[in-house]
C-alpha positions, 0 to 999 in steps of 0.5 A: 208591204206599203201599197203605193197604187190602191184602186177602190171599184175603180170604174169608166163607162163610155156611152150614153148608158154608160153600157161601154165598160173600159174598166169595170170596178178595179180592185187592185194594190200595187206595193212599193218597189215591186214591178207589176204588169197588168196583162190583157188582150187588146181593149181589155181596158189596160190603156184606160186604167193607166189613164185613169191612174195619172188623171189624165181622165175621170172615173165613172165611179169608184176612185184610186190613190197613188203614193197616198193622193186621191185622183179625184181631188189631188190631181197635181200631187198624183201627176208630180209623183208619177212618170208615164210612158204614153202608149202612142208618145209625141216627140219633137223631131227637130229637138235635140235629145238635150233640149227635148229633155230640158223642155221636159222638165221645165214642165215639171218645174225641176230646177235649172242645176238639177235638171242639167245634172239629171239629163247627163246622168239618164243620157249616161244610164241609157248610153246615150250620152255621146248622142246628147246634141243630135236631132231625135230625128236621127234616133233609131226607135228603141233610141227614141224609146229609151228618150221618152222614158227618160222623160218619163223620169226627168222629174224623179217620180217614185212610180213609173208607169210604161204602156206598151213599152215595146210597142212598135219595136223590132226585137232588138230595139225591144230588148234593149228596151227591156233591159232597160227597164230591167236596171231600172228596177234593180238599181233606181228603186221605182215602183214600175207598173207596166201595161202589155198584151206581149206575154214575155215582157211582163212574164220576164220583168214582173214580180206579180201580174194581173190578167184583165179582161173586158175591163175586169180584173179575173187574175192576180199573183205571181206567174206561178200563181196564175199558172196554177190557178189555171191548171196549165203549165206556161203563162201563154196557156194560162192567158188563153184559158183565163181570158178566153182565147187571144187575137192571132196578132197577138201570139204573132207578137209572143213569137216575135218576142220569144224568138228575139230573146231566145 
């Protein structure tokens, strides 16, 4: 299998000693065409490795490819092959959906026919064509999601990167946004990397996961294979007994989840 994403002790430390471990030498492969989640509590370091990984900062140490770009010298490659779905996004309210996804891509410098053929067929494909000239605004925020995941795709990237997809969503927004993302990876042939603490998100979409932990890697494999390797019997007990334990707000989450798609 051809490894799109390949991190070599891929590592960021904060503070004058560097003693803040956000990632703490990665080693990871994330193979063409698969949808992988990396999963971890709160702080785990998720958030950082995805930054890491777009080069929207630097590593403290090691380095990383994507789609064969090294991060620390090929910048501009690594972002124009890549499509991320910030975990706290901006939109411009006062824009249309069509006018913000026209700004889009003239960051990515698509052309002008292409682009409008791109933002009619996203617009279709997250049904919301019709709604094309209306301000964001007045977008629900699974409405506003889907947008800036089309966004997030207004350049045709081979890898995608979704942080926290659901975040902030109630559970029909979430679902449809996880639905989504479901067609994405069966029909669009991205390499979809997502990064979640809502075990049923990554459990349901992924075909292999990684658990991190205080900015350390301590699981890889495919739900099964973690569940085993932990001798348990869900992904939920697994997690608890592989990271040590999981924040109230956290299982608050996974109930939220679960019961949304039960």
């Amino acid at each position: 299998m051809n490894a799109v994403i390949h991190t070599d002790k891929l590592s960021k430390h904060y503070g004058k000693g560097g003693e803040i471990k956000a990632v703490d030498e990665l080693d990871l492969e994330v193979y063409e065409g698969e949808t992988f989640g990396l999963l971890g509590p709160n702080g785990a370091g998720k958030t950082t490795t995805v930054r890491l990984l777009n080069c929207i900062i630097k590593p403290t140490g090691g380095t990383a490819t994507v789609n064969e770009h090294d991060i620390l010298k090929k910048q501009t490659e690594v972002q124009r092959v890549t499509g991320l779905l910030a975990e706290s996004p901006g939109l411009y309210d006062k824009l249309s959906a069509c006018e913000f996804l026209e700004f889009m891509g003239a960051l990515y410098d698509v052309p002008g026919k292409i682009l409008d053929e791109r933002i009619d067929d996203l617009l279709k494909l997250f049904g919301l064509y019709e709604r094309r000239d209306y301000l964001l605004e007045g977008y629900s925020r699974g409405m506003k999601q889907k947008i800036l995941i089309a966004s997030a795709l207004i350049h045709d990237p081979p890898i995608l990167f979704l942080d926290e997809p659901t975040s902030m969503l109630d559970p029909r927004a979430a679902l449809m946004v996880k639905d989504l993302i479901k067609k994405l990876a069966e029909t669009a042939g991205k390499t979809i990397f997502i990064c979640s603490h809502i075990l049923p998100i990554v459990e349901e979409l992924c075909d292999r996961i990684g658990i991190i932990n205080q900015g350390r890697l301590i699981a890889l494999g495919t739900v099964d294979e973690i569940i085993a390797q932990a001798k348990t019997k869900t992904l939920e007990e697994a997690f608890i007994a592989i990271t040590g334990g999981v924040e109230e707000k956290e299982l608050l989450a996974w109930r939220e989840q679960k019961g949304a798609t039960a």
